[in-house]
C-alpha positions as CSV (number, residue, x, y, z in Angstrom):
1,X,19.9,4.2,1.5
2,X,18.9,7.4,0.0
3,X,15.4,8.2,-1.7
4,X,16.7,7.9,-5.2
5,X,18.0,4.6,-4.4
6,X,15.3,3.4,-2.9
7,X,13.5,4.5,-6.2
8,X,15.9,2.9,-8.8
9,X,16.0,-0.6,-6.3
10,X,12.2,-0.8,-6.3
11,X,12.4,-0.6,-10.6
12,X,15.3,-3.7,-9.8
13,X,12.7,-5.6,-7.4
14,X,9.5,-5.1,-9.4
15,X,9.8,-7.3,-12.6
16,X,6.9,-9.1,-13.9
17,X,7.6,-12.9,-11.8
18,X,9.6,-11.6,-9.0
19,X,6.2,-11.4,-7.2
20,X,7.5,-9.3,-4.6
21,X,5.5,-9.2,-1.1
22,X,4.4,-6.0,0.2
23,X,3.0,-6.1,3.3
24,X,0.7,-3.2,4.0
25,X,1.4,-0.5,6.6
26,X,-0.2,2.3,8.1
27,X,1.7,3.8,10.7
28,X,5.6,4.2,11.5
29,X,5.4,1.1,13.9
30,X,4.2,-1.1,11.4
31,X,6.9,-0.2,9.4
32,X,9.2,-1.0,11.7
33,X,7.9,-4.5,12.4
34,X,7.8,-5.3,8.5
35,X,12.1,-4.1,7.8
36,X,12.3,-5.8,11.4
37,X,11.4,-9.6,9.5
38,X,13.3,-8.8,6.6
39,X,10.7,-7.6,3.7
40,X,12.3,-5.9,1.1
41,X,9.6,-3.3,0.7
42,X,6.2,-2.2,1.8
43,X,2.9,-0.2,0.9
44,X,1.6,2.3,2.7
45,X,-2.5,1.5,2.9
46,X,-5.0,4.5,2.9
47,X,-7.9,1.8,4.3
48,X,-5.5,0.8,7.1
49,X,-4.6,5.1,7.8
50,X,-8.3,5.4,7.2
51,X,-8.9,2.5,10.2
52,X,-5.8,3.4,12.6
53,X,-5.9,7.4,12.7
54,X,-9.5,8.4,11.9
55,X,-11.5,5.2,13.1
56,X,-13.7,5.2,10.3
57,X,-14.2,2.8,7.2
58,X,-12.1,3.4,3.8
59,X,-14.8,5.6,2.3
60,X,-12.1,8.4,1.2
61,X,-12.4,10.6,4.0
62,X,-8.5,10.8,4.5
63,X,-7.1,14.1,3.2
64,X,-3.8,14.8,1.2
65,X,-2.3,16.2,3.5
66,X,-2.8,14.0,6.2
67,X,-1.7,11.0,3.9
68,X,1.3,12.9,3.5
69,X,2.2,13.7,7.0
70,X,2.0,9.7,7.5
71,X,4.3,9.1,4.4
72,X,6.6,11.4,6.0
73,X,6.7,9.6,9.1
74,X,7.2,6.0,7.8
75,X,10.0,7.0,6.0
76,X,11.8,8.4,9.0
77,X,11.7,4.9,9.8
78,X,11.6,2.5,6.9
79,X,14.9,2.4,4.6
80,X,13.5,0.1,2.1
81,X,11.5,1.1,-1.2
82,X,7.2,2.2,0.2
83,X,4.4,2.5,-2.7
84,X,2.0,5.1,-1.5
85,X,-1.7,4.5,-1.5
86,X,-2.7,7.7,-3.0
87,X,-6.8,7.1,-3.5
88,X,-7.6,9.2,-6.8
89,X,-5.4,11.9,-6.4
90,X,-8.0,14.0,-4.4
91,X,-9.4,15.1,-7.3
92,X,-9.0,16.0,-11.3
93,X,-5.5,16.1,-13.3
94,X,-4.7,19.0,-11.8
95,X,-5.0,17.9,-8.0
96,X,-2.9,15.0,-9.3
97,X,0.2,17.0,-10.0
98,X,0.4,18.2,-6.7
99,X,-0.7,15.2,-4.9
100,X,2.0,13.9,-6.6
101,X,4.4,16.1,-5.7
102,X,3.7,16.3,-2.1
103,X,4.1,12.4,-2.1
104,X,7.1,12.1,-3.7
105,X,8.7,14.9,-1.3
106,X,7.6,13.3,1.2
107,X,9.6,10.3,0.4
108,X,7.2,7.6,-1.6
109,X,9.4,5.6,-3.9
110,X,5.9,4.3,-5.9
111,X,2.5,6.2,-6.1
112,X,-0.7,3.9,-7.3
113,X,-3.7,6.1,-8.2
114,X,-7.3,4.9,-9.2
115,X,-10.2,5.5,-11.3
116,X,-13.0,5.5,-9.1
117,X,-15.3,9.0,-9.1
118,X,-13.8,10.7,-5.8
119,X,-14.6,10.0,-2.9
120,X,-13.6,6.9,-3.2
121,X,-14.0,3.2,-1.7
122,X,-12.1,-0.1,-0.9
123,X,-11.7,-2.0,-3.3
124,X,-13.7,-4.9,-2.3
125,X,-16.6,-3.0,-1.2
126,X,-20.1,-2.9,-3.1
127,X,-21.3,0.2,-4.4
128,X,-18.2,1.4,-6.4
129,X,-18.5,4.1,-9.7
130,X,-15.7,4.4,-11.8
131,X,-15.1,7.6,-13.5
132,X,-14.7,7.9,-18.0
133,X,-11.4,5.9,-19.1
134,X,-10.5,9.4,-20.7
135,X,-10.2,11.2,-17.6
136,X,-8.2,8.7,-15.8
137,X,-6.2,8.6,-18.9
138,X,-5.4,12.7,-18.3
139,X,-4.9,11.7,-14.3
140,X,-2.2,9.1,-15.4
141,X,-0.5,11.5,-17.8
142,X,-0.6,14.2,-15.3
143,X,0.7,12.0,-12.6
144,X,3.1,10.7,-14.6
145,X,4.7,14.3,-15.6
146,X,4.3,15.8,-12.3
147,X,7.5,13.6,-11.3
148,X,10.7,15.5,-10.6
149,X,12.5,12.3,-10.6
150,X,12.3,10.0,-13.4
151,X,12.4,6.9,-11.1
152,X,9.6,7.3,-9.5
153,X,7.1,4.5,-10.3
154,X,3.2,5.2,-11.3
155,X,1.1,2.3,-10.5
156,X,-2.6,3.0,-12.1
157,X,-5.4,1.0,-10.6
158,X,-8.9,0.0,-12.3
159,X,-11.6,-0.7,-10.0
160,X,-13.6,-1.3,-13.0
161,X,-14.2,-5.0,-12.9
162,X,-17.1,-4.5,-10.5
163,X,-18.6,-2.1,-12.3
164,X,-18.0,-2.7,-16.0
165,X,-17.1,-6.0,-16.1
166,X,-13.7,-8.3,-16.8
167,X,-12.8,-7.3,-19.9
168,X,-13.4,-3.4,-20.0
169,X,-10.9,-3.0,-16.7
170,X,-8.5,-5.0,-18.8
171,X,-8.7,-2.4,-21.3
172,X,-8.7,0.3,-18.9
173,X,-5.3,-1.3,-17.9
174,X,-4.0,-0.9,-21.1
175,X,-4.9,2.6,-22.0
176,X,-3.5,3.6,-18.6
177,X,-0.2,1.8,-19.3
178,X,-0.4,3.5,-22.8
179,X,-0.8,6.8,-20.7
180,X,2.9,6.7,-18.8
181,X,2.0,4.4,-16.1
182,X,5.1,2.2,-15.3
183,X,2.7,-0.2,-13.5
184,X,-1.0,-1.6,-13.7
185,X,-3.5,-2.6,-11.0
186,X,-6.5,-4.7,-12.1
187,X,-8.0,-4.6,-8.4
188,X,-10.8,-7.6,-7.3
189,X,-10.6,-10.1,-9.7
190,X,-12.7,-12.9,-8.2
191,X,-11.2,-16.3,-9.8
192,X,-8.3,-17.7,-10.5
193,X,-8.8,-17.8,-14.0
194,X,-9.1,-14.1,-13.9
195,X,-5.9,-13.7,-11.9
196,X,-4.0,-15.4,-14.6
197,X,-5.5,-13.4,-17.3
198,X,-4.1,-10.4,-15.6
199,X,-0.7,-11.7,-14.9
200,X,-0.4,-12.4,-18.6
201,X,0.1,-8.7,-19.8
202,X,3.3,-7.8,-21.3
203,X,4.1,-5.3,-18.0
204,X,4.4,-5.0,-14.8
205,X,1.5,-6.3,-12.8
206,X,-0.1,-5.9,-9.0
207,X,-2.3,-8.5,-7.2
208,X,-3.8,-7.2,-4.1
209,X,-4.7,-10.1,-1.5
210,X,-7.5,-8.8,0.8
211,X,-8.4,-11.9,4.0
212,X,-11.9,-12.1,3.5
213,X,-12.2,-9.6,0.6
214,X,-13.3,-11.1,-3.4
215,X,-9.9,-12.2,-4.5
216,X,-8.6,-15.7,-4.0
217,X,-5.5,-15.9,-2.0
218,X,-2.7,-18.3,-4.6
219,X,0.3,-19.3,-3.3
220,X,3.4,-17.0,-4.0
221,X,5.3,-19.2,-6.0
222,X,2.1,-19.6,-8.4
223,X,1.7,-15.6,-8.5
224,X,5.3,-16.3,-9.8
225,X,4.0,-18.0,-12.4
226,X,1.7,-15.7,-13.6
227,X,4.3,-13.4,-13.8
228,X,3.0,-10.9,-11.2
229,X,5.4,-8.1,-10.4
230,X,4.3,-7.4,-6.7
231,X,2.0,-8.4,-4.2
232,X,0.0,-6.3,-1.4
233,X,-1.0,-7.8,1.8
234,X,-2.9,-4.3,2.2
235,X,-4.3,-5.1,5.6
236,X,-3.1,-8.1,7.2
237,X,-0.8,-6.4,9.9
238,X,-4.0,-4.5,10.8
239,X,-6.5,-6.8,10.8
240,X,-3.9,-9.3,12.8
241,X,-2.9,-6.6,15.3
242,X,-7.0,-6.2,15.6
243,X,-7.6,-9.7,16.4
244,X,-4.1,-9.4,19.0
245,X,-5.9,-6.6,20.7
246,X,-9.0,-8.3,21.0
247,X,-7.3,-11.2,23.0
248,X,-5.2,-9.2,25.1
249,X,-8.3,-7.0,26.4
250,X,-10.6,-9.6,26.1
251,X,-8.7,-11.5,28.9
252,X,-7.7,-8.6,30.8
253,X,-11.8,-7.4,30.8
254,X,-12.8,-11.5,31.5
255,X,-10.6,-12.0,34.4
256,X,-9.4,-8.4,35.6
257,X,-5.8,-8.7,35.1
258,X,-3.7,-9.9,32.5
259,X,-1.1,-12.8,34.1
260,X,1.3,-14.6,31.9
261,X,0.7,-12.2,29.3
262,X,3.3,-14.8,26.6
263,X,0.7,-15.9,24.3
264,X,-1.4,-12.6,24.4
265,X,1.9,-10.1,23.7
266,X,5.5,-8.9,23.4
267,X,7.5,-8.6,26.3
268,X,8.3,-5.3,27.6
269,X,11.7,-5.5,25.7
270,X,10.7,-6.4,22.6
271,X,8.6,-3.5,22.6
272,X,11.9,-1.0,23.1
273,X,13.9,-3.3,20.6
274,X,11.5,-2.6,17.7
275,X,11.3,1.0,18.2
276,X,15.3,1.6,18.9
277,X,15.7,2.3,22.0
278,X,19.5,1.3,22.7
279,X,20.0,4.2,19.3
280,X,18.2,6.6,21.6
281,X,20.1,5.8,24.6
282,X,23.5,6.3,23.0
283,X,22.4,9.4,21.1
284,X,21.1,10.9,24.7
285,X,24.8,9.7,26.1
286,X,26.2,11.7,23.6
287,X,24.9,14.8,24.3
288,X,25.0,14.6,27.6
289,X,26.1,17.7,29.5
């Protein structure tokens, strides 16, 4: 499947009710795991590249081009449609053309901006600005015309229900779909009642589902409902491959070796199934002088 597919499948898949799950990725691994169960898409998280390759909290530290390089890399691997975490653009309109740009070459099939004052910070942390509506307006309209292809979706995030309240992000979310963005983000909404209100406008709408974070977790089939377009699990592969590390080494530093390692971790094999080893092997075969 090439990029422009992936693109015009992703419009296909992300209709208000389809409710699509995208499980969060940050490395090419991940990815593998998530096309390896069968989801028909996935997000790439800048909190879980922020965790995984720098060690450090989501506190926008992560540059463009490292976000890229890791776009890049996930593609290699992933033939299904990836929405890019891309922060606030790394800066003003102008920093948004090329960031989007860069992303879209580097293979993202979806890009979701947001209007917090740079540098940013997850989404369910305390201390969040948001920057004037107008200038996120001029980031959305940038983003939206830096696009060499016309299928590439704009998802614009408000972060502004902490910090304004319920009903100015909602208006945010209107102004930014008013700007040229295909799709809208109304990140943290704390009740259910507030979920519903968001899955209630007339386009395409994201829920993002954070374990432990300030939004209740509803079933799928009720995000249905509500008419949600798509669905992040942001950070469950990471914070489950956290807790998987923590048993493994917890036993291994408790009792000095690790034993019948079956409830702790993947076999050996496993391992080189995920990662395609047998394709390596007959591609070395080939070759072979």
């Amino acid at each position: 499947m090439t990029s422009l597919s992936t693109r015009q499948h992703f419009r296909t898949l992300l209709k208000p009710g389809a409710a699509v799950i995208l499980p969060g990725v940050s490395n090419a691994l991940a990815a593998r795991v998530v096309a390896d169960l069968g989801f028909p898409a996935a997000y790439i998280t800048g909190a879980g590249i922020a965790n995984t390759y720098l060690g450090i909290p989501d506190n926008g530290l992560v540059t463009l081009t490292e976000l890229a390089d890791h776009v890049a890399t996930i593609r290699e691997v992933f033939p299904r449609p990836l929405m890019v975490d891309a922060d606030t653009g790394f800066g003003n309109a102008m920093n948004m053309v090329r960031t989007v740009k860069l992303l879209e070459r580097a293979g993202a099939d979806a890009i979701q901006i947001e209007d917090q004052v740079f540098p940013k910070r997850c989404g369910h942390f305390d201390g969040k600005e948001v920057i004037p509506a107008a200038e996120m307006v001029a980031k959305v309209k940038a983003a939206a015309d830096a696009r060499s292809d016309r299928d590439l979706i704009i998802v614009a995030r408000t972060d502004a229900i902490a910090v304004e309240g319920f009903e100015p992000a909602i208006a945010r979310a209107h102004r930014y779909r008013e700007a040229g963005a295909d799709m809208t983000f109304i990140e943290a909404p704390k009740t259910p009642e507030q979920i519903a209100a968001i899955g209630k406008l007339p386009w395409p709408q994201i829920v993002n589902i954070v374990l432990g974070g300030r939004t209740p977790e509803l079933p799928n089939a009720k995000l249905q409902e509500l008419g949600f377009a798509g669905v992040l699990y942001a950070n469950l592969a990471l914070q489950a491959s956290l807790r998987g590390m923590q048993l493994a080494l917890g036993a291994l530093r408790k009792n000095g070796q690790v034993g019948d390692a079956s409830t702790l971790a993947v076999d050996f094999s496993e391992r080189q199934r995920l990662v395609g080893k047998d394709a390596f092997d007959a591609l070395e075969q080939k070759y072979k002088v």
